[in-house]
C-alpha positions as CSV (number, residue, x, y, z in Angstrom):
1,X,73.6,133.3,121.0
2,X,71.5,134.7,117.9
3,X,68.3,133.2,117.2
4,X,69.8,131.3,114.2
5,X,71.1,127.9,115.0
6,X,74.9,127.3,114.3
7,X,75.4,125.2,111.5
8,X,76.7,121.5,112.6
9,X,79.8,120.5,110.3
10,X,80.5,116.9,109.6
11,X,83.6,115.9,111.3
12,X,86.6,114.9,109.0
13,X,87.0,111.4,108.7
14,X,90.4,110.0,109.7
15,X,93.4,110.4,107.2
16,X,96.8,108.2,107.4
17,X,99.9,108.5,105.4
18,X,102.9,110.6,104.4
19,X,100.4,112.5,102.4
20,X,103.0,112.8,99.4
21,X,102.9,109.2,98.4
22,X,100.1,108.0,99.5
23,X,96.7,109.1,102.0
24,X,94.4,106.3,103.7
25,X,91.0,107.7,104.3
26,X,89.0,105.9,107.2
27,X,85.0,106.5,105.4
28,X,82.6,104.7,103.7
29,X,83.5,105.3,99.7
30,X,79.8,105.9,99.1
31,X,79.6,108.8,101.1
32,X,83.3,110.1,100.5
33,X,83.6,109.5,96.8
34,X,80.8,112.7,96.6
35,X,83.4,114.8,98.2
36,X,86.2,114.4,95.7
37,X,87.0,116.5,92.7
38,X,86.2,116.1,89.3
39,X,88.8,114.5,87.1
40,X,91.3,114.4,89.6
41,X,92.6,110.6,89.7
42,X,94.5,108.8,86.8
43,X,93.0,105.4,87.4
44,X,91.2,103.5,89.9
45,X,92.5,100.0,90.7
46,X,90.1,98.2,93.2
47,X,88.9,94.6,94.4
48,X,85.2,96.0,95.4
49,X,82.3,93.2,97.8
50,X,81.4,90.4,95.1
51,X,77.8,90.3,96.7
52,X,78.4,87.0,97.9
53,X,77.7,86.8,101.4
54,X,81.3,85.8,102.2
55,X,81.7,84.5,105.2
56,X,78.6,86.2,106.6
57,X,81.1,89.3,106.3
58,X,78.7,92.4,106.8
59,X,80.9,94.5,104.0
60,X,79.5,91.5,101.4
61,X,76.3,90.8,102.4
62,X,72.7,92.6,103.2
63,X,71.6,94.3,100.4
64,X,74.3,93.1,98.4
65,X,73.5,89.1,98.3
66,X,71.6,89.9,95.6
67,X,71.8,90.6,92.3
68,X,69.9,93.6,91.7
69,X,70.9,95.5,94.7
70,X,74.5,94.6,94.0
71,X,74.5,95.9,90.6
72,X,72.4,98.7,92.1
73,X,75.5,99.0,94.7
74,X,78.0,98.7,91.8
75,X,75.9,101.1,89.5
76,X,76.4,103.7,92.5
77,X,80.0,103.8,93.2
78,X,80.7,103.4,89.7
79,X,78.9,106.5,89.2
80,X,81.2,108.4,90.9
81,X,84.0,106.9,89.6
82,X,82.7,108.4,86.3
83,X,82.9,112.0,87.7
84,X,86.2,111.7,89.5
85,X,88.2,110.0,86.8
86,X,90.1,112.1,83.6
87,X,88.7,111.8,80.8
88,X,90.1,108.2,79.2
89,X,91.3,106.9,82.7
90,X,91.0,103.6,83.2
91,X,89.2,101.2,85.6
92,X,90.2,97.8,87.1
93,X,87.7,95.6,89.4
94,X,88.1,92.6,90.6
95,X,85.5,90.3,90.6
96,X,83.5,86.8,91.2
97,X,82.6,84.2,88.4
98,X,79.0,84.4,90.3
99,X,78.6,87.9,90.0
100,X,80.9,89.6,87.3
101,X,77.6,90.0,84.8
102,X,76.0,92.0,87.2
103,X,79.6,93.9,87.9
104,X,79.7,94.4,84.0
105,X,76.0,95.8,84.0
106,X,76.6,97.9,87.0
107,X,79.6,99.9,85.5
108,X,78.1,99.8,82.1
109,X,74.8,101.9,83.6
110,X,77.5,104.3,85.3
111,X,78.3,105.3,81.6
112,X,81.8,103.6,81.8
113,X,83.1,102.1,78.8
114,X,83.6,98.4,79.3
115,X,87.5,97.5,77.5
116,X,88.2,94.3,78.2
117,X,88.3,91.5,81.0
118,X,90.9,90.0,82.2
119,X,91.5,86.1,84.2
120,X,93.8,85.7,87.3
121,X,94.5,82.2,87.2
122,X,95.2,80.9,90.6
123,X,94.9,76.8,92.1
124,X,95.1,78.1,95.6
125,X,91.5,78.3,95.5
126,X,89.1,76.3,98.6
127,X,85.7,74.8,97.1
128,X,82.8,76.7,99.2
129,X,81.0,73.4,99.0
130,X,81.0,70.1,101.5
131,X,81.5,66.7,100.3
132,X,78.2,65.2,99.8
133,X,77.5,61.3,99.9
134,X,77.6,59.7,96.3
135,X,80.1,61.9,95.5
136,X,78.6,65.2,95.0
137,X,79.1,68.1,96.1
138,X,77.1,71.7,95.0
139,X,80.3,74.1,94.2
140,X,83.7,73.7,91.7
141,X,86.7,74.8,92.9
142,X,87.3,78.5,92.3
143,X,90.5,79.0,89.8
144,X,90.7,82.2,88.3
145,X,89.1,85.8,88.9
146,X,87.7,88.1,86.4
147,X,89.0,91.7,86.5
148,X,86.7,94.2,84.8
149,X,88.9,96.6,82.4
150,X,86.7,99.9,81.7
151,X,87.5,103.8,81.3
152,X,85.7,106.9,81.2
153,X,85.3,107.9,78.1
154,X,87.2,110.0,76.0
155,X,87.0,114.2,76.3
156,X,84.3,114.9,73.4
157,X,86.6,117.6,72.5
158,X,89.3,115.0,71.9
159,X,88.0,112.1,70.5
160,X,91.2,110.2,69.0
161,X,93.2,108.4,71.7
162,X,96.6,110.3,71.5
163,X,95.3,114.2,71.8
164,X,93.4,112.8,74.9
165,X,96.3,111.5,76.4
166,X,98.4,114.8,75.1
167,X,95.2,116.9,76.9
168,X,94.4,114.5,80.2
169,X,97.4,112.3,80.3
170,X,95.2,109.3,80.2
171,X,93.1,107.3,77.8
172,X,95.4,104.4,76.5
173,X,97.4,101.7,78.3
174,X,101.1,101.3,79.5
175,X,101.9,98.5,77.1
176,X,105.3,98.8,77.1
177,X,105.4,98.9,81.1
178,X,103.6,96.3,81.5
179,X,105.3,93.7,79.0
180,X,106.1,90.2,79.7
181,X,109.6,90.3,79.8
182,X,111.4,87.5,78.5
183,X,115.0,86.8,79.9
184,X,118.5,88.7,78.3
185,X,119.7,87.2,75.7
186,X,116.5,86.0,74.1
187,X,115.4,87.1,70.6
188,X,113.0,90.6,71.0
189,X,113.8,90.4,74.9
190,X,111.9,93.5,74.9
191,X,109.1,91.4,76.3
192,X,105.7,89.9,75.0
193,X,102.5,92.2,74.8
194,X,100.5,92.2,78.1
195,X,98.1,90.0,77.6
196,X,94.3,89.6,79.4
197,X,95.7,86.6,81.3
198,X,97.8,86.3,84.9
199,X,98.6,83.3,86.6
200,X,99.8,83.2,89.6
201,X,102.3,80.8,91.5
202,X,101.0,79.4,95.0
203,X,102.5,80.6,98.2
204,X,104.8,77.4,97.7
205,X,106.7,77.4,95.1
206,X,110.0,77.6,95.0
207,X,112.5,79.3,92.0
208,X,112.7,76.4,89.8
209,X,110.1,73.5,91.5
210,X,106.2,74.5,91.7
211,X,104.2,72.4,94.2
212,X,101.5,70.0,92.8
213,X,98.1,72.7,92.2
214,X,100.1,75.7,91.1
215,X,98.2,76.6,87.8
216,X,101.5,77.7,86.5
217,X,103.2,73.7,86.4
218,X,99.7,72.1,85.2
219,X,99.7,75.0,82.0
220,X,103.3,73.7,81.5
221,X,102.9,70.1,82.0
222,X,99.8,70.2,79.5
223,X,101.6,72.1,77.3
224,X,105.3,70.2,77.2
225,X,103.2,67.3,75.3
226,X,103.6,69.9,72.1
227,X,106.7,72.2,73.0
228,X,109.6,71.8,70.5
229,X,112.7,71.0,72.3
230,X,114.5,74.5,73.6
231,X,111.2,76.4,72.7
232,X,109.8,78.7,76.3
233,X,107.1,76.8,78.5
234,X,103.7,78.0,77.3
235,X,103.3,79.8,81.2
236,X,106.0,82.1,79.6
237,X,103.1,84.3,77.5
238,X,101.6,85.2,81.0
239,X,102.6,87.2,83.7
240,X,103.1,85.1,86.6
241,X,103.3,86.7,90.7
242,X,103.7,84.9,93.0
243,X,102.3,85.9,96.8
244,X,103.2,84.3,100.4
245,X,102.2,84.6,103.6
246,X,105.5,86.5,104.4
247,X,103.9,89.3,102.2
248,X,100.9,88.7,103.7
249,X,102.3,89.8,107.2
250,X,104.9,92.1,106.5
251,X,104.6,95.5,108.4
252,X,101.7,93.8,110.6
253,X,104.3,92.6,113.6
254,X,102.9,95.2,116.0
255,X,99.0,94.1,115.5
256,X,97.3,91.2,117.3
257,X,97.4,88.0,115.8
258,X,94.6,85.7,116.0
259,X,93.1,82.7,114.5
260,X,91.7,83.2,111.0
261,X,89.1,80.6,109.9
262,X,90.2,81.5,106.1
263,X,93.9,80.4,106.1
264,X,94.7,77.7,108.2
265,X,97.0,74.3,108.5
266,X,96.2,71.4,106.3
267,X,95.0,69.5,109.6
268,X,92.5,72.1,110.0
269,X,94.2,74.2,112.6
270,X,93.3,77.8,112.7
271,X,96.5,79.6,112.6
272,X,96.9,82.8,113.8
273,X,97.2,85.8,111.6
274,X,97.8,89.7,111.8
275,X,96.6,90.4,108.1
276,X,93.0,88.6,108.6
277,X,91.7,90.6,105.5
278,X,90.3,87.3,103.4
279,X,90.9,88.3,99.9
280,X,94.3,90.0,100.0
281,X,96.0,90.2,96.7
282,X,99.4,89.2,95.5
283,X,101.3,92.3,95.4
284,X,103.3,91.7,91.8
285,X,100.1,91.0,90.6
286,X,98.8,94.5,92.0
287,X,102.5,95.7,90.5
288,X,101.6,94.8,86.7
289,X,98.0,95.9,86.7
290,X,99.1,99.5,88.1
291,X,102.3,99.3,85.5
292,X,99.2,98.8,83.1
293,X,96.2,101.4,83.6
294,X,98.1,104.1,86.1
295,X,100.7,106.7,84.0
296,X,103.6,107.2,85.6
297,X,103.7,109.5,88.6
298,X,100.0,109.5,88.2
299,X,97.1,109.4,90.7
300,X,95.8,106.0,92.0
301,X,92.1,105.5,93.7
302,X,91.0,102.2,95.5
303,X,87.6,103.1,96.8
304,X,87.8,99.7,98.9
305,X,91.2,99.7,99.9
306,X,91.0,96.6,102.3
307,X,94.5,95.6,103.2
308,X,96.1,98.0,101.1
309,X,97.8,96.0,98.5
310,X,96.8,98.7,95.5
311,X,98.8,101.4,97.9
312,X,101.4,98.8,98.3
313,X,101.5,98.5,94.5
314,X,101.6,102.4,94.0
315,X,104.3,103.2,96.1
316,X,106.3,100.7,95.0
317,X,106.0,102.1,91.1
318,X,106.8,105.5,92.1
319,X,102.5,106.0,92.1
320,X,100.4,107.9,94.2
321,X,97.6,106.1,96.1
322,X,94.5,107.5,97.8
323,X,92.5,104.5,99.8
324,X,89.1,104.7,101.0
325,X,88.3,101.9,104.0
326,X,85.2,101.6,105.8
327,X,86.1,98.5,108.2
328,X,88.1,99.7,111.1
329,X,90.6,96.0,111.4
330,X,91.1,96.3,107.8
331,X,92.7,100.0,107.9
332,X,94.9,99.7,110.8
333,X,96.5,96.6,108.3
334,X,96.4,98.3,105.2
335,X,98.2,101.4,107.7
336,X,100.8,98.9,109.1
337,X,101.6,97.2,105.4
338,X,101.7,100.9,103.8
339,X,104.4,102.2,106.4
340,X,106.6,98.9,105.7
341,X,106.3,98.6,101.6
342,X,106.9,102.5,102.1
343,X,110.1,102.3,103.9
344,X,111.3,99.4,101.7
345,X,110.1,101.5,98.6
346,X,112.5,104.3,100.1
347,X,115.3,101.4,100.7
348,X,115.4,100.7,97.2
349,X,115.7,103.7,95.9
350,X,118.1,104.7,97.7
351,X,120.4,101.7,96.9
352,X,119.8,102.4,93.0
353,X,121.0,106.1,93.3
C-alpha cells in the first residue's frame, strides 16, 4: 500500500423506483440537495416540518421549534432549491398558520420570488388544545393550510414570461390544466380560472350528502341564503378533493399496522394503521397543484417526500417525481403507495388506449 491514504467515498444512499417515472432517494434533503444539478427539475411540490414540535416528532422539533432557526432551516433548503430549479419554475410549500411568516421570509432570503399563497380549506381539523374549566381552552381549531406559491426567477437573458418558457419550459402556470371544470352542458364548461383557494371534502362524504363539518356543505349552506334559484353552489368556484382512509392505505397491505395516536375512533380508540405518516395529503388535491406548477412530462422534486403523495400525484399526471426521505417508516410507505398508484397509473392507461 503507498504511503498515501486511499480516499474514503461516501456510500450511495438508497434509491427505489422504476427509475423512468419516478426515484425515491433514502437521505437527508440537506445533504443530498448539494449533490443535484443545476436547473434540472421543473418544479418542486413539497409539504416541508412547520417547526412545530408536532407530536414531539424529531423531524419537527429541535432546532426547528423556533422561529429563527426554522426560517434559518427553511432559508437553507430553499437555497438549494434556487440552484436546482429552471429558471421561472415554480415552488409549492405547504405550511402552518403558526409559522408560514417565517416560511415566507425563509424562501424570500433564498432569493425566490414569492407569487402567491394559496388556502386548503379543510373541517377535518383536531384543536391541539384541552378543554379548560370556564370554558376556555388556549388553541382554535385548525381549518385551512397556507401553501407558499414562489419561483426562481426568470433567465436575465429572458426577462418576459413567454421566451423563458420557449428557453426553460418553465416560468408561468398551467391555467388551463388546472381549471375548475364545470359539468357538460353548462355555459363556458371550459372550466373556471384556478383560483388560490381548495377545499376539501372530509373522509365522509358521500356523492351527493356531505357529513356535518365538511367545509364544503357549511360554504354552501352560508351561501344558499343568496343563491338565485338554478344558479351553481358557491363551493363550485373551488376545487374540491376529497381523501379517505382507503387512499390513505392503499399499496400499504404488506406493512405492519399499528396503533396511530393521530387518527383514531370517535371513542378514543387507537386504530391501527399501515400509513402512520401524520400529515398525509389528499391525493386530488396533490393532482391539481402538480396540474398547476409542473409542465407536462416535466420533472417533479419533493425534498420531503413523507408518504409520497407528490410521487403519487406525478405519476398519475404522466409526471416525473424524484423524493428525498430522511425517516426510514416514512419511505418504506411512500415505496409501498408509489408501487400501487404506479400500477393503477399503468391500469388506466392501458384501458384508455
Amino acid at each position: 500500500m503507498s504511503g498515501r491514504a486511499k480516499r474514503r467515498t461516501a456510500p450511495l444512499p438508497p434509491l427505489y423506483g422504476d427509475l423512468r417515472r419516478w426515484g425515491l432517494i433514502e437521505a437527508d434533503s440537506l445533504k443530498l440537495l448539494t449533490a443535484l444539478p443545476d436547473a434540472s427539475v421543473d418544479a418542486v411540490v413539497t409539504d416541508p416540518p412547520y417547526g412545530l414540535n408536532f407530536k414531539h416528532e424529531g423531524w419537527d422539533g429541535g432546532s426547528l421549534a423556533s422561529g429563527e432557526g426554522f426560517q434559518a432551516f427553511t432559508t437553507a433548503w430553499a437555497n438549494e432549491l434556487r440552484r436546482v430549479l429552471k429558471p421561472g419554475a415554480y415552488l409549492a410549500a405547504f405550511g402552518a398558520s403558526r409559522t408560514a411568516h417565517r416560511l415566507v421570509a425563509g424562501v424570500e432570503d433564498a432569493g425566490l420570488e414569492v407569487r402567491d399563497q394559496l388556502l386548503w380549506l379543510y373541517g377535518s381539523g383536531v384543536p391541539k388544545s384541552r378543554r379548560l374549566p370556564g370554558g376556555l381552552g388556549s388553541a382554535l381549531k385548525p381549518m385551512y393550510e397556507p401553501i407558499l406559491l414562489a419561483r426562481r426567477p426568470l433567465d436575465r437573458d429572458t426577462p418576459a414570461t413567454l421566451t423563458n418558457v420557449a428557453r426553460h419550459g418553465a416560468g408561468a402556470l398551467n391555467i388551463d390544466a388546472a381549471r375548475i371544470t364545470r359539468p357538460p352542458g353548462e355555459p363556458n364548461a371550459v372550466g373556471f380560472w384556478p383560483p388560490n383557494v381548495a377545499l376539501t371534502h372530509e373522509p365522509g362524504c358521500g356523492q351527493t350528502t356531505c357529513r356535518s363539518e365538511c367545509a364544503v356543505r357549511l360554504i354552501d349552506q352560508i351561501d344558499a341564503r343568496e343563491r338565485q334559484p338554478g344558479s351553481a353552489p358557491f363551493s363550485r368556484l373551488f376545487y374540491a378533493a376529497k381523501a379517505s382512509r382507503a387512499e390513505r392505505e392503499a399499496g400499504c397491505d404488506q406493512l405492519e399496522a399499528r396503533a396511530s395516536l393521530i387518527f383514531s375512533r370517535r371513542s378514543g380508540t387507537p386504530k391501527p394503521r399501515a400509513n402512520r405518516h401524520p400529515t398525509v395529503k389528499p391525493i386530488d388535491l396533490m393532482r391539481w397543484i402538480v396540474r398547476l406548477v409542473v409542465p407536462p412530462d416535466g420533472v417533479v422534486l419533493d425534498p420531503f417526500a413523507g408518504s409520497g403523495s407528490t410521487g403519487i400525484a406525478a405519476v398519475l399526471d404522466g409526471r416525473q417525481f424524484v423524493g428525498i426521505e430522511r425517516e426510514v417508516e416514512y419511505v418504506h410507505i411512500a415505496q409501498a403507495r408509489l408501487r400501487h398508484w404506479s400500477a393503477v397509473a399503468d391500469a388506466e392507461r392501458r384501458s384508455a388506449a
